[in-house]
C-alpha positions in Angstrom: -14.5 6.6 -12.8 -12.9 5.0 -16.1 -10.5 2.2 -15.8 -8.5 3.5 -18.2 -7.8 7.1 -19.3 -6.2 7.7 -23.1 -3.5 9.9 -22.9 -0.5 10.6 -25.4 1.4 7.9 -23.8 -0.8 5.4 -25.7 -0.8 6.9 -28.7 1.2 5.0 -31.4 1.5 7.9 -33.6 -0.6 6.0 -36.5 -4.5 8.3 -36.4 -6.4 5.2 -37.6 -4.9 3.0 -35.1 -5.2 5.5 -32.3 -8.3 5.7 -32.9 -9.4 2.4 -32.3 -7.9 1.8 -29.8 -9.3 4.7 -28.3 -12.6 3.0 -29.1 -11.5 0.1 -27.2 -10.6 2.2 -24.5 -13.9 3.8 -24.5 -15.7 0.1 -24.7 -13.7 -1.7 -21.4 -14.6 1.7 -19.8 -18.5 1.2 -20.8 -17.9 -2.4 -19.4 -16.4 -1.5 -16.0 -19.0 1.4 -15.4 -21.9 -1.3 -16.1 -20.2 -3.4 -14.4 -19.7 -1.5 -11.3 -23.2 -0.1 -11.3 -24.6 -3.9 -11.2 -26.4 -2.9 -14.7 -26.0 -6.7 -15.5 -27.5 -7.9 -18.5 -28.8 -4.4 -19.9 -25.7 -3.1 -20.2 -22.8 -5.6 -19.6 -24.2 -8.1 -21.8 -24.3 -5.8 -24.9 -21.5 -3.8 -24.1 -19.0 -6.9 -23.7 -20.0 -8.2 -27.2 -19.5 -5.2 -28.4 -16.1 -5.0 -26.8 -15.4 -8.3 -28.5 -16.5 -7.9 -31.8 -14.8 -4.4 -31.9 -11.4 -6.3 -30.8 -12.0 -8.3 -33.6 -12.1 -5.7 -36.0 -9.0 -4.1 -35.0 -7.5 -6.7 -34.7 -7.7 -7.8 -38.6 -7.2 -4.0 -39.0 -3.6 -4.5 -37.8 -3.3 -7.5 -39.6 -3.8 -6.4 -42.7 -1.7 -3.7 -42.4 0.9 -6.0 -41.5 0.4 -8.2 -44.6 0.4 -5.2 -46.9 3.5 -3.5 -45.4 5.3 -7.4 -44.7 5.6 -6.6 -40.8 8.3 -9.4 -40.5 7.3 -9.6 -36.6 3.6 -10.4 -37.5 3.2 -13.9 -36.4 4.1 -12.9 -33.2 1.9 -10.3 -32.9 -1.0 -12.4 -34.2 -0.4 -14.8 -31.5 -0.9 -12.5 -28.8 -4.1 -11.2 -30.8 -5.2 -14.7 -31.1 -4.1 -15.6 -27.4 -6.6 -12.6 -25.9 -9.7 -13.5 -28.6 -9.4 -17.2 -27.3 -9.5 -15.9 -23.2 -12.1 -13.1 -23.8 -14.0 -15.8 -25.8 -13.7 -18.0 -22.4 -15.0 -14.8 -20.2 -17.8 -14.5 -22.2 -19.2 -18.0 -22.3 -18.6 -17.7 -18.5 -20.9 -14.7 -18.2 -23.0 -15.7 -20.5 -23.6 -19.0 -18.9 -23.2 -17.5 -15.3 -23.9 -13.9 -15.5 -23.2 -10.6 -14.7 -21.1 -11.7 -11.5 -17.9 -13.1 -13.0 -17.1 -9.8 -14.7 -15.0 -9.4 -11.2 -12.4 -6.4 -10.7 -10.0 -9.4 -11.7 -11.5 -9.7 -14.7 -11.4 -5.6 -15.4 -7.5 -5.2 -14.5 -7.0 -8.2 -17.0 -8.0 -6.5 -20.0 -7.1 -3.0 -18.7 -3.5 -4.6 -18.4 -3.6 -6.5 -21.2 -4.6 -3.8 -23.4 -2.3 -1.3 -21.8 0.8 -3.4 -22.2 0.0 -4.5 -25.5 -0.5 -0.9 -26.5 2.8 0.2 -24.7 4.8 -3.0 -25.9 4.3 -5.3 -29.1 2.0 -2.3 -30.8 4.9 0.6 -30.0 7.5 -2.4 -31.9 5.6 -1.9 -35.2 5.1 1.9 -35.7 8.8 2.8 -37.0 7.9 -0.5 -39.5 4.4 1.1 -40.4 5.8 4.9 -40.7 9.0 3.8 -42.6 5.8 2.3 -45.1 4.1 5.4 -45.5 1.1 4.9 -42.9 0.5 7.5 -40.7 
């Protein structure tokens, strides 16, 4: 059963940024099936670096759009980015040091509520800034 299920209400209206983040959706879901499945290594371990380094990439994908468009609540934003990279980056040397096991349901709601509310809160504060700039 996924943890989180796209629907409208996430959408921010901007195609290439839904569409990431519908990836991201798609990769915490990947993560809590492995993870509830007791896959371990085979499929968590892959699965959450690919969660990372896709978080990464849209990340710097907002970014930039921010520095194009001169978002002037960017640094903000950036700072939660920066603030989940640095906790998922402690999650992952856990597992990797412990394995499989910390990935808890804990864990899981974290980023399913982290990525949720950041959809539904700082991301939803840029899209009349990003549309008023052309991208859609």
């Amino acid at each position: 059963m996924a943890l989180v299920v796209w629907s409208d209400k996430l959408s921010v209206g901007v195609r290439s940024i839904d569409d990431q983040h519908k990836k991201l959706v798609t990769l915490l879901n990947q993560l809590h099936d492995g993870m509830i499945a007791g896959r371990g290594k085979e499929v968590v371990g892959p699965v959450l670096k690919g969660l990372i380094d896709y978080t990464a990439t849209h990340f710097k994908y907002e970014e930039d759009l921010f520095a194009r468009t001169g978002y002037a609540d960017s640094a903000a934003h950036k700072k939660e980015h920066s603030d989940l990279v640095r906790r998922v980056l402690e999650i992952q040397q856990i597992y990797n040091e412990k394995g499989p096991s910390v990935l808890t349901i804990q864990v899981m709601n974290f980023l399913k509520d982290w990525l949720t509310a950041h959809i539904l809160g700082s991301d939803q504060k840029y899209v009349p800034h990003l549309k008023a700039k052309g991208v859609s």
